[in-house]
PDB file of N, CA, C and O in Angstrom:
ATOM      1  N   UNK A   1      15.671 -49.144   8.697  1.00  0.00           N
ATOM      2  CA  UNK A   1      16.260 -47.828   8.511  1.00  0.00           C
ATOM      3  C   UNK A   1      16.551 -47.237   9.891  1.00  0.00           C
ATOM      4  O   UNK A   1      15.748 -47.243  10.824  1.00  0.00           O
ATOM      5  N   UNK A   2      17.440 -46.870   9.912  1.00  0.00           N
ATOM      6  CA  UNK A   2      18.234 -46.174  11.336  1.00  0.00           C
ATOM      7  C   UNK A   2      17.401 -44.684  11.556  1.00  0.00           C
ATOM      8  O   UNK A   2      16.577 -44.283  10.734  1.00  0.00           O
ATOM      9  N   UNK A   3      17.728 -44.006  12.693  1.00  0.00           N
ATOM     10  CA  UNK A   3      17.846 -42.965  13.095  1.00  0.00           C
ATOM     11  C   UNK A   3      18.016 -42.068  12.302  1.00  0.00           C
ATOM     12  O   UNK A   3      17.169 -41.226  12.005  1.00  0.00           O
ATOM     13  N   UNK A   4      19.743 -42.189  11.633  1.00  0.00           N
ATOM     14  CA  UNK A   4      19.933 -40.974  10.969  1.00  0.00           C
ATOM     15  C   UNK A   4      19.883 -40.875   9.126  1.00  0.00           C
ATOM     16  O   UNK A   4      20.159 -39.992   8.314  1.00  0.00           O
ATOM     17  N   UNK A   5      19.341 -42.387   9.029  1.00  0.00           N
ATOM     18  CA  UNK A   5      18.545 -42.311   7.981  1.00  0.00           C
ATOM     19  C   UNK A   5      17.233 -41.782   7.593  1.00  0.00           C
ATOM     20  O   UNK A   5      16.850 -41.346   6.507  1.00  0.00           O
ATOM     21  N   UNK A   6      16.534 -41.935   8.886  1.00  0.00           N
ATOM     22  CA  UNK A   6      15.027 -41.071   8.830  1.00  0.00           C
ATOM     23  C   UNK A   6      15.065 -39.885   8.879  1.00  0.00           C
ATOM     24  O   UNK A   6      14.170 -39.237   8.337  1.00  0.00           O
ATOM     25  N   UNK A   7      16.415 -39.079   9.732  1.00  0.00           N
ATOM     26  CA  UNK A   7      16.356 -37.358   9.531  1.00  0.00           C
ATOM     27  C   UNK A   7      16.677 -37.581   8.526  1.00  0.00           C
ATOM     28  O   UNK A   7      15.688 -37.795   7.825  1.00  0.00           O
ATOM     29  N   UNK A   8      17.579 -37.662   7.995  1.00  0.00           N
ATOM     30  CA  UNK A   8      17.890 -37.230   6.357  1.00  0.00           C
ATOM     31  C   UNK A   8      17.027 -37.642   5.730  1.00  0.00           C
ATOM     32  O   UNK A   8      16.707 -36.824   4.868  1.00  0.00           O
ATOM     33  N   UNK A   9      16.220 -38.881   5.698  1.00  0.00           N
ATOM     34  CA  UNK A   9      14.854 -38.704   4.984  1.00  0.00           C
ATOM     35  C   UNK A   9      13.502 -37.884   4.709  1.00  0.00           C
ATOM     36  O   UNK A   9      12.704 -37.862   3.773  1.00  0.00           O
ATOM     37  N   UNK A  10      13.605 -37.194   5.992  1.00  0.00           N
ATOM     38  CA  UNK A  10      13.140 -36.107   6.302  1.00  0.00           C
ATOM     39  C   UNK A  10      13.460 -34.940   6.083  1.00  0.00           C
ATOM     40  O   UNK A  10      12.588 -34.250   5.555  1.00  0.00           O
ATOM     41  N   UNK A  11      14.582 -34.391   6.346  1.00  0.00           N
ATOM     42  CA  UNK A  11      15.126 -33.320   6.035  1.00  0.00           C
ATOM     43  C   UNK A  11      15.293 -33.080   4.502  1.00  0.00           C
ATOM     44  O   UNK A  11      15.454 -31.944   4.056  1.00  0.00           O
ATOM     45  N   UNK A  12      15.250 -34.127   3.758  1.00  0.00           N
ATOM     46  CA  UNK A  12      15.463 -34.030   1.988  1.00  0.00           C
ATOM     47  C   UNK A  12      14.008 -33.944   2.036  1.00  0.00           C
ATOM     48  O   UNK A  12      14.006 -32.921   1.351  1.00  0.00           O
ATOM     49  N   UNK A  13      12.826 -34.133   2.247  1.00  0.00           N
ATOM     50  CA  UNK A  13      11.577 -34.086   1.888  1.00  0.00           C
ATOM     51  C   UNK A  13      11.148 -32.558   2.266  1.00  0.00           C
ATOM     52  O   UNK A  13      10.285 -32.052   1.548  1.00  0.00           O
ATOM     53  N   UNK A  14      11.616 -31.882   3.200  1.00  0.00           N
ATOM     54  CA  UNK A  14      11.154 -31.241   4.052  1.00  0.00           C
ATOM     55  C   UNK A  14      11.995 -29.194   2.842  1.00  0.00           C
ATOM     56  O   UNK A  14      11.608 -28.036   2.683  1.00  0.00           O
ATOM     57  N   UNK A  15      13.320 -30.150   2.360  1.00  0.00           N
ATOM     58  CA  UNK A  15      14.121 -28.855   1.530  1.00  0.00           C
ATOM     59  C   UNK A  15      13.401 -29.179   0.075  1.00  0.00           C
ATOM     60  O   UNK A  15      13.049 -28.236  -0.634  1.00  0.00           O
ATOM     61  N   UNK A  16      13.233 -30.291  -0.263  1.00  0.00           N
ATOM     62  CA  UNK A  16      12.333 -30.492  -1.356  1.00  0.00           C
ATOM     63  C   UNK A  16      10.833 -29.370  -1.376  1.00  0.00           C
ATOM     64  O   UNK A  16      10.430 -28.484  -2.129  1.00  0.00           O
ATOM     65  N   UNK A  17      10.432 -29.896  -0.323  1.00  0.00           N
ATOM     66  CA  UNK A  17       8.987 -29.141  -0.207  1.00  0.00           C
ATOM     67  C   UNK A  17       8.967 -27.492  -0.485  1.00  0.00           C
ATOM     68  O   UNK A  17       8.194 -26.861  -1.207  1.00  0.00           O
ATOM     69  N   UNK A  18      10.214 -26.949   0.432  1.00  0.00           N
ATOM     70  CA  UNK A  18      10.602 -25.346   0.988  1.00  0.00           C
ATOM     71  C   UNK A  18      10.970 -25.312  -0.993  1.00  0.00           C
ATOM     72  O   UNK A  18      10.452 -24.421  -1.666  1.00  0.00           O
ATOM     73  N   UNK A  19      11.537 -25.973  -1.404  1.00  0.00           N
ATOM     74  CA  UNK A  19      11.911 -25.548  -3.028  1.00  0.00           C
ATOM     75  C   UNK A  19      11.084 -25.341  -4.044  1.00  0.00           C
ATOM     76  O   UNK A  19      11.151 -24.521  -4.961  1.00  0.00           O
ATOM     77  N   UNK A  20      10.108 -26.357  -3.739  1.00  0.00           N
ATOM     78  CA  UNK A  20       9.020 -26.173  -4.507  1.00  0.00           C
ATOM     79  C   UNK A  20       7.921 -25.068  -4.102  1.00  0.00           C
ATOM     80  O   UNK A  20       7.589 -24.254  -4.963  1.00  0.00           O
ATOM     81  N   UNK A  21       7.387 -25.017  -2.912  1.00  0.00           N
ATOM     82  CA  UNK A  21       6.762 -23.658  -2.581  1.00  0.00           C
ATOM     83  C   UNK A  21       7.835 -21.975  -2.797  1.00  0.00           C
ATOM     84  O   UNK A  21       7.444 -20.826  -2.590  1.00  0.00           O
ATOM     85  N   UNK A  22       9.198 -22.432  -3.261  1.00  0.00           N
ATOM     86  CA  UNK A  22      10.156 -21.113  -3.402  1.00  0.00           C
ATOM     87  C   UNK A  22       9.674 -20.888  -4.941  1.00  0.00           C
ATOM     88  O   UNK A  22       9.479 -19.730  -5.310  1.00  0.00           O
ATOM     89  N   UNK A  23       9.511 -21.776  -5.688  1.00  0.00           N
ATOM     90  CA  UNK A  23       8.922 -21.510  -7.383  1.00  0.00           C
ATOM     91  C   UNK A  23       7.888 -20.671  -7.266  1.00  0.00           C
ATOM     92  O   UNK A  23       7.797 -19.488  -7.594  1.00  0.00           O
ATOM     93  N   UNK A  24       6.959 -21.545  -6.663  1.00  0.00           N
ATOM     94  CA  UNK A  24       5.545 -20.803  -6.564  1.00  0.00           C
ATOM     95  C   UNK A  24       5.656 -19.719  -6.091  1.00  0.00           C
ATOM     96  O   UNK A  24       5.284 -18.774  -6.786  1.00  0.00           O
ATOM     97  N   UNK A  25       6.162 -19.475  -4.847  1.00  0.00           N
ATOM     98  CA  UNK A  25       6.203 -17.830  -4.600  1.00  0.00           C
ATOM     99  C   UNK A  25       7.009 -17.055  -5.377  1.00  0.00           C
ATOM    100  O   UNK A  25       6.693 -15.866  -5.355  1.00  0.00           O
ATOM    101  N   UNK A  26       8.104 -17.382  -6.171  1.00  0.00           N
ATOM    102  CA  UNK A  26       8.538 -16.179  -7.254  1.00  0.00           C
ATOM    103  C   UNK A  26       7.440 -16.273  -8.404  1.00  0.00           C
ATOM    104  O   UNK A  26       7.246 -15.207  -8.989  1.00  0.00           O
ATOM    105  N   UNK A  27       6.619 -17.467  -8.866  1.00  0.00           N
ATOM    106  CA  UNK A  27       5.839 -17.216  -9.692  1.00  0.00           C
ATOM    107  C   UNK A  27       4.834 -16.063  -9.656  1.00  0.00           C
ATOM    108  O   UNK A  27       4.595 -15.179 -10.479  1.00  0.00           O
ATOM    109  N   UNK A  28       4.190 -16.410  -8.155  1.00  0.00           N
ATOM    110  CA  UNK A  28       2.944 -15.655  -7.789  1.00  0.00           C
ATOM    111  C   UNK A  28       3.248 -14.368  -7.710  1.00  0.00           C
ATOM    112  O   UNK A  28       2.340 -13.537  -7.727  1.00  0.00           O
ATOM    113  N   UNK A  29       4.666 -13.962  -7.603  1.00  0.00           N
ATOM    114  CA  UNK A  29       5.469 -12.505  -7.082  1.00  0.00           C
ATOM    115  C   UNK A  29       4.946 -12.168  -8.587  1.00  0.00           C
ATOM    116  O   UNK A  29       3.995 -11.461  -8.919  1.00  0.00           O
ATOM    117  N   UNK A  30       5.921 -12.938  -9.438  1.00  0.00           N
ATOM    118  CA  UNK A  30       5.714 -12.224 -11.084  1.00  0.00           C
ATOM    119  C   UNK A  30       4.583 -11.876 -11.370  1.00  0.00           C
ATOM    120  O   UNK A  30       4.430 -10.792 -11.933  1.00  0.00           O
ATOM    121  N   UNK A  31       3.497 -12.680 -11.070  1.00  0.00           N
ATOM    122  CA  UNK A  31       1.876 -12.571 -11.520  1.00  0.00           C
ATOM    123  C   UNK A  31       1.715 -11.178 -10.850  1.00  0.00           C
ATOM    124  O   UNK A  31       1.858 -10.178 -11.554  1.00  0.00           O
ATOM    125  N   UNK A  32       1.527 -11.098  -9.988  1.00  0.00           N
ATOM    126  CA  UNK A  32       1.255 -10.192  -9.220  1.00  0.00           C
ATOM    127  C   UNK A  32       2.083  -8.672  -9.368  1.00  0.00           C
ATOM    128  O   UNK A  32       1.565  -7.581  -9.136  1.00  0.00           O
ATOM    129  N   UNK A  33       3.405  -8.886  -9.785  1.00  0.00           N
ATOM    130  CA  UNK A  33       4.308  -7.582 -10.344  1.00  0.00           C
ATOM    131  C   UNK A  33       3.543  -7.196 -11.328  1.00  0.00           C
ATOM    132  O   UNK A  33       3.044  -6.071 -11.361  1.00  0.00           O
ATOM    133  N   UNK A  34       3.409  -7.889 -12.031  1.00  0.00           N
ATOM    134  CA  UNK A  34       2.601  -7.775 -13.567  1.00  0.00           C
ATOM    135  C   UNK A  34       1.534  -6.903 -13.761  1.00  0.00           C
ATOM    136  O   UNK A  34       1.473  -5.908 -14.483  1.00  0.00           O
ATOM    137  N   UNK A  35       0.188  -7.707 -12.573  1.00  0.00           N
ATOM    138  CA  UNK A  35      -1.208  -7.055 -12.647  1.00  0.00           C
ATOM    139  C   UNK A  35      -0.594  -5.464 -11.778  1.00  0.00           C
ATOM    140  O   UNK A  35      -1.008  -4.436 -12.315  1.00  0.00           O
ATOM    141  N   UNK A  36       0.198  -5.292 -10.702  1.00  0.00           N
ATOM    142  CA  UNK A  36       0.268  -4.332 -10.484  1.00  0.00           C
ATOM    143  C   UNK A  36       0.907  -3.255 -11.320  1.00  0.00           C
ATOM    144  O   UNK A  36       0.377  -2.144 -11.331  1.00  0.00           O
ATOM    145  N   UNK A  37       2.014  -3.483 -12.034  1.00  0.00           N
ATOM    146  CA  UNK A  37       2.192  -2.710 -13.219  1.00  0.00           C
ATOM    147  C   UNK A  37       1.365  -2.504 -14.521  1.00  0.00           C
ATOM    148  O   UNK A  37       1.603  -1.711 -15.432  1.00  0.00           O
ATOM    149  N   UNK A  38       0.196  -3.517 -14.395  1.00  0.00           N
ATOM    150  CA  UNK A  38      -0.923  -2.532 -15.487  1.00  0.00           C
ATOM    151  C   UNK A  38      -1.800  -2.074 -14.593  1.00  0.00           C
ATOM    152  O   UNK A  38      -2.697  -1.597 -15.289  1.00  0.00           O
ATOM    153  N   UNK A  39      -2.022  -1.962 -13.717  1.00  0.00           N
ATOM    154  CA  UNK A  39      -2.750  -0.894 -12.697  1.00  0.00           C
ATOM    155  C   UNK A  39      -2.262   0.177 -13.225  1.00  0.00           C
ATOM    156  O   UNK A  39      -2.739   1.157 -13.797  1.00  0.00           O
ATOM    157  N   UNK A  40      -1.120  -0.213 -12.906  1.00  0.00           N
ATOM    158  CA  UNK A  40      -0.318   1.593 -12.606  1.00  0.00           C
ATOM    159  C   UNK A  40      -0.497   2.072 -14.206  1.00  0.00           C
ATOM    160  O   UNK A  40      -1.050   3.122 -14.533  1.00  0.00           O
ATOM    161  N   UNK A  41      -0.082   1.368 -14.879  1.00  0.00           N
ATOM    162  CA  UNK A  41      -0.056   2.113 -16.604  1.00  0.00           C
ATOM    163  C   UNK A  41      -1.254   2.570 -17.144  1.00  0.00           C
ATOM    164  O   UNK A  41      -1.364   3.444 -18.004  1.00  0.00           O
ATOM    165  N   UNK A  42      -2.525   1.683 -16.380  1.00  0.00           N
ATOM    166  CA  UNK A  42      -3.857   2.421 -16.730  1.00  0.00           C
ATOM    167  C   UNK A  42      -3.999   3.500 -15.866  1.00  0.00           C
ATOM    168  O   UNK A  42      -4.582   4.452 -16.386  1.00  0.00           O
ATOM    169  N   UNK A  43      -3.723   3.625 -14.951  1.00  0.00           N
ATOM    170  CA  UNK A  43      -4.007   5.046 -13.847  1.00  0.00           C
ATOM    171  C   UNK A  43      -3.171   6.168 -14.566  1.00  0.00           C
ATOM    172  O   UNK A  43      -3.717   7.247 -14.795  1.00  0.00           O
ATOM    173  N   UNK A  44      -1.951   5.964 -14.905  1.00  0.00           N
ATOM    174  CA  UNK A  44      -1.005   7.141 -15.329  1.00  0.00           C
ATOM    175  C   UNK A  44      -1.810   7.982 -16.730  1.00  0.00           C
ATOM    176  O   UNK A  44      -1.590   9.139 -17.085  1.00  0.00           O
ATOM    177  N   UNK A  45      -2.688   7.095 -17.297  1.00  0.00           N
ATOM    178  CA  UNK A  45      -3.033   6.908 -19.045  1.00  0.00           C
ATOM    179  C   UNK A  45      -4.208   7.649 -18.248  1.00  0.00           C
ATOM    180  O   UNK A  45      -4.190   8.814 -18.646  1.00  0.00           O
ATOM    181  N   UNK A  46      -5.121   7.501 -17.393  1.00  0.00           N
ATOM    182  CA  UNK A  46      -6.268   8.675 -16.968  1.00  0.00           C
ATOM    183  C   UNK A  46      -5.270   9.970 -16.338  1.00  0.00           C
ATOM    184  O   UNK A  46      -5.462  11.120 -16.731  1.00  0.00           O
ATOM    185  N   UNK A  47      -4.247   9.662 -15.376  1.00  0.00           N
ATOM    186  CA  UNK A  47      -3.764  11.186 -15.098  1.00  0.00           C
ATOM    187  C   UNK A  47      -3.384  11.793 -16.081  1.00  0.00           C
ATOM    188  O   UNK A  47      -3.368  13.019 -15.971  1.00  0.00           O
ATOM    189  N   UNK A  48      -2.927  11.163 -17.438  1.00  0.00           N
ATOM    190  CA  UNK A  48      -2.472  11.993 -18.437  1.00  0.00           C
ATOM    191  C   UNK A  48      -3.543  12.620 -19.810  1.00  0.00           C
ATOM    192  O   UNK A  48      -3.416  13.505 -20.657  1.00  0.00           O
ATOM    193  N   UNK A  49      -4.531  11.688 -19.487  1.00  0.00           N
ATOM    194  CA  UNK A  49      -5.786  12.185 -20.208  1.00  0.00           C
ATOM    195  C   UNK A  49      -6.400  13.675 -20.170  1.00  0.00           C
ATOM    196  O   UNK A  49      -6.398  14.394 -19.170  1.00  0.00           O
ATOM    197  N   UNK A  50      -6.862  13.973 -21.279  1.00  0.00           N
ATOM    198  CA  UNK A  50      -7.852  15.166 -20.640  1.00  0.00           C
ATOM    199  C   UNK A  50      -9.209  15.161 -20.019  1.00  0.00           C
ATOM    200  O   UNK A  50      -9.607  14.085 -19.575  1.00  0.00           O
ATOM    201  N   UNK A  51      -9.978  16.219 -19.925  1.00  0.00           N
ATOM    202  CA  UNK A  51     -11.058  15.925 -19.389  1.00  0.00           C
ATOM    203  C   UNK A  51     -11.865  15.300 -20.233  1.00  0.00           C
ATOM    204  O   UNK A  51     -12.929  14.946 -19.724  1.00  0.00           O
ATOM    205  N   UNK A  52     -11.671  14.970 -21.683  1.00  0.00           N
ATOM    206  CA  UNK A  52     -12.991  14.834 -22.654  1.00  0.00           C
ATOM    207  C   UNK A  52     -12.843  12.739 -22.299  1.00  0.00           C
ATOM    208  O   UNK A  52     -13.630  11.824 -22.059  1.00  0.00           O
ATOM    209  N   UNK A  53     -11.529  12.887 -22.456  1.00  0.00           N
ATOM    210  CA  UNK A  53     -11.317  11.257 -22.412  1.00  0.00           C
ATOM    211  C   UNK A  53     -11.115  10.433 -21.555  1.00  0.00           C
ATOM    212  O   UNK A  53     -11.220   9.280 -21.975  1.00  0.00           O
ATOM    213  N   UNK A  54     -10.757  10.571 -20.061  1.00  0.00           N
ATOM    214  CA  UNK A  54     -10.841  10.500 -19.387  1.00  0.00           C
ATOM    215  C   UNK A  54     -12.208   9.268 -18.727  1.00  0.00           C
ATOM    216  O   UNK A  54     -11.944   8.245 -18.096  1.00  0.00           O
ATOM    217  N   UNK A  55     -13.091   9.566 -18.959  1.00  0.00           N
ATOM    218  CA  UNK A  55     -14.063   8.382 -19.279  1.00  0.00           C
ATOM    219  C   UNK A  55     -14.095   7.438 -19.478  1.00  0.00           C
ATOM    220  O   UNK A  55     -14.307   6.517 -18.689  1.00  0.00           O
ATOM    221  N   UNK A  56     -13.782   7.367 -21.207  1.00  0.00           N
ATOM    222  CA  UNK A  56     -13.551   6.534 -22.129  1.00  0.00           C
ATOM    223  C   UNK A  56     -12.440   5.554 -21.543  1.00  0.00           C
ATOM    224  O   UNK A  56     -12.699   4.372 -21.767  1.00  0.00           O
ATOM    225  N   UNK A  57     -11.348   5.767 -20.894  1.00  0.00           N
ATOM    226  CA  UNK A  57     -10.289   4.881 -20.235  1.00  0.00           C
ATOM    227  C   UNK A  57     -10.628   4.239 -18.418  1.00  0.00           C
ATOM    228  O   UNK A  57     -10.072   3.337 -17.792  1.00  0.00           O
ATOM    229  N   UNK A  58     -11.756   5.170 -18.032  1.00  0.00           N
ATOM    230  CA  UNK A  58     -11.991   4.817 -16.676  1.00  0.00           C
ATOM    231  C   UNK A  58     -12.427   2.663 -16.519  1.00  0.00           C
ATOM    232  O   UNK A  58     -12.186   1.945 -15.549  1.00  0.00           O
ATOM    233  N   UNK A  59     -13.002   2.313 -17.686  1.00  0.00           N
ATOM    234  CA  UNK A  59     -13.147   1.300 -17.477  1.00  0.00           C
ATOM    235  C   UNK A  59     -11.883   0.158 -17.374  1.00  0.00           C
ATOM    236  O   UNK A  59     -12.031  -0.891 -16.746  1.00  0.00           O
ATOM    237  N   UNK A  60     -10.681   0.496 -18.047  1.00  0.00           N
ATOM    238  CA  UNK A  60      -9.576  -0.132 -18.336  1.00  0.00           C
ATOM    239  C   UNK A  60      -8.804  -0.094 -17.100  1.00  0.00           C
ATOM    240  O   UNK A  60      -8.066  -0.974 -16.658  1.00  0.00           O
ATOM    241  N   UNK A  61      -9.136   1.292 -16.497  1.00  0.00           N
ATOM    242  CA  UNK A  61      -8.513   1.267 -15.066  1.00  0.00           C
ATOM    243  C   UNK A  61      -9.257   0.065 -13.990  1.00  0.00           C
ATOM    244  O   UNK A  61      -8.682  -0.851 -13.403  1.00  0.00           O
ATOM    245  N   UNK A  62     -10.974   0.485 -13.963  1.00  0.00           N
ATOM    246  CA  UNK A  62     -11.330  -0.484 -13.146  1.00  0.00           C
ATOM    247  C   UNK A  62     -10.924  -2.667 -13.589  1.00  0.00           C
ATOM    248  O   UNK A  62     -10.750  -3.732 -12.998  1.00  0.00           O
ATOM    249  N   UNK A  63     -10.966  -2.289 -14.507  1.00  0.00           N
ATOM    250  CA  UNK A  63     -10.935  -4.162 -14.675  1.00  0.00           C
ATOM    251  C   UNK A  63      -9.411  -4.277 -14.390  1.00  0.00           C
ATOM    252  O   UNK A  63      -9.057  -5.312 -13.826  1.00  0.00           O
ATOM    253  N   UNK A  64      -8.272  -3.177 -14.763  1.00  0.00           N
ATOM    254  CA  UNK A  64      -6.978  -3.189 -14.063  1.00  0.00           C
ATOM    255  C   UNK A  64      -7.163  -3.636 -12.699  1.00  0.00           C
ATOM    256  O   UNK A  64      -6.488  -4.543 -12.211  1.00  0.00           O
ATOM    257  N   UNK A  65      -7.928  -3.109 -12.176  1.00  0.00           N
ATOM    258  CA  UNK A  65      -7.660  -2.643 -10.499  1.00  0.00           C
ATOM    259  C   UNK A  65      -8.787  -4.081  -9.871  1.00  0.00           C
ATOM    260  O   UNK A  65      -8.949  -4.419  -8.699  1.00  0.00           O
ATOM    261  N   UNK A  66      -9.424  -4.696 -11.135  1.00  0.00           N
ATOM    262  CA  UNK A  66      -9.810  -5.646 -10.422  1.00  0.00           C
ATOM    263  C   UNK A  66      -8.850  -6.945 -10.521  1.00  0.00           C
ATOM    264  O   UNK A  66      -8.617  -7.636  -9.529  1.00  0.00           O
ATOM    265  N   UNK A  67      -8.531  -7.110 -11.282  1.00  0.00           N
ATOM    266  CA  UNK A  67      -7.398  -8.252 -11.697  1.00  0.00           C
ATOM    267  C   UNK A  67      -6.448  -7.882 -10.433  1.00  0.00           C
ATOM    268  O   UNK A  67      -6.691  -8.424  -9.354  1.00  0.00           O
ATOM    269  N   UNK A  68      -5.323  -6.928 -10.557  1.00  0.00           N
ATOM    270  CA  UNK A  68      -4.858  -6.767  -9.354  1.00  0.00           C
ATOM    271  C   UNK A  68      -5.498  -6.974  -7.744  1.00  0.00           C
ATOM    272  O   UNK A  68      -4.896  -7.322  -6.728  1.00  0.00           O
ATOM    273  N   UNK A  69      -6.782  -6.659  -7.909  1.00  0.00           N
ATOM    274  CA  UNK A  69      -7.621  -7.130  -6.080  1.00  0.00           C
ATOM    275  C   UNK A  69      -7.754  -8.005  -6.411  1.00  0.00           C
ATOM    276  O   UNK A  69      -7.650  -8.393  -5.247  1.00  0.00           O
ATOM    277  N   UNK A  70      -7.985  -9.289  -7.183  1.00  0.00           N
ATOM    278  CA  UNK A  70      -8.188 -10.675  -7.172  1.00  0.00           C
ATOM    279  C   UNK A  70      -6.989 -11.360  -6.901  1.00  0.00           C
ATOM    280  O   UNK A  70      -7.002 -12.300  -6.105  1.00  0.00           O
ATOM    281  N   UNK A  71      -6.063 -11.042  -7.406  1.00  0.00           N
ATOM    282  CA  UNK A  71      -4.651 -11.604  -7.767  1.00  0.00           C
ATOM    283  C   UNK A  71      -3.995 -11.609  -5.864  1.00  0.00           C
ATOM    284  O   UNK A  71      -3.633 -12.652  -5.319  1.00  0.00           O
ATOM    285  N   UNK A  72      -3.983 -10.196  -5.142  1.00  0.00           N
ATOM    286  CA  UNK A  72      -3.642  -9.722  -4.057  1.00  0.00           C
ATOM    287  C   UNK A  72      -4.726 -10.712  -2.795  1.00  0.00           C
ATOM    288  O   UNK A  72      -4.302 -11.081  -1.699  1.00  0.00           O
ATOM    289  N   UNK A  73      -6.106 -10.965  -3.305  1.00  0.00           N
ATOM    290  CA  UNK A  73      -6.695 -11.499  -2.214  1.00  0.00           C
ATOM    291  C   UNK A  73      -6.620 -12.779  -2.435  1.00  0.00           C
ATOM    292  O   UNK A  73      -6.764 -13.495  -1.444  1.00  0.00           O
ATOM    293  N   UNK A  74      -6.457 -13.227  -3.334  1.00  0.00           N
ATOM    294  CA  UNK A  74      -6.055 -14.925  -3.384  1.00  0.00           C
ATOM    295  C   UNK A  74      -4.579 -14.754  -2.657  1.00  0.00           C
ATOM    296  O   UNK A  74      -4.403 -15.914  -2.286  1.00  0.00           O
ATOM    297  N   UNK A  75      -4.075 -14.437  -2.471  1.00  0.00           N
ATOM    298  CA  UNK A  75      -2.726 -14.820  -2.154  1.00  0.00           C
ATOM    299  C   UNK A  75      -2.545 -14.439  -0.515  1.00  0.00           C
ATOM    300  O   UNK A  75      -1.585 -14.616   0.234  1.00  0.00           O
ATOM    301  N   UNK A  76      -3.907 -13.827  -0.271  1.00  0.00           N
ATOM    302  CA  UNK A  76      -3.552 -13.618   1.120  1.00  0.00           C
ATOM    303  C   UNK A  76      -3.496 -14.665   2.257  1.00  0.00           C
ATOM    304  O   UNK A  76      -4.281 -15.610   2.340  1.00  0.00           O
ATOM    305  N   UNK A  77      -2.664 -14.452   2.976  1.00  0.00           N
ATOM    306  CA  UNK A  77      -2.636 -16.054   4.420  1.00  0.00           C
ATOM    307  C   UNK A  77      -3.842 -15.807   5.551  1.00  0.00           C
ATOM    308  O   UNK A  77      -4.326 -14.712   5.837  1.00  0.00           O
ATOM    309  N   UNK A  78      -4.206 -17.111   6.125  1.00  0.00           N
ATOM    310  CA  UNK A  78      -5.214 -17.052   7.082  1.00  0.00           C
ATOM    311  C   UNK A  78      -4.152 -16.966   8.569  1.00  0.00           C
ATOM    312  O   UNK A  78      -4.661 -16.898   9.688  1.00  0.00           O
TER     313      UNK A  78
END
């Protein structure tokens, strides 16, 4: 195999690779749009609460807000 058979062997492995990590990062985007939009829908659901209930929904916010910090710290780079 020549020279400019090995770049192009390379270079197809190399746009292959960049394509497949481009899935994953719109995947992980979606995951992550997701948990952050039920954050937000449980937070709005306590600002719109009254004082009696308010409580009663505080837990839906926290396991929101933990899914979203799990989701956000896995994905972070070293």
């Amino acid at each position: 195999m020549g020279m400019k058979e090995m770049k192009d062997a390379y270079v197809a492995k190399m746009e292959a690779q960049l394509g497949e990590w481009g899935v994953k990062l719109k995947e992980m985007k979606s995951k992550a749009q997701e948990k952050h939009d039920q954050a937000r829908q449980k937070l709005d659901e306590i600002k719109a609460a009254g004082e009696e209930r308010w409580e009663a929904l505080k837990s839906g916010v926290e396991g929101a807000w933990k899914e979203l910090k799990k989701t956000v710290d896995s994905t972070k780079m070293e």
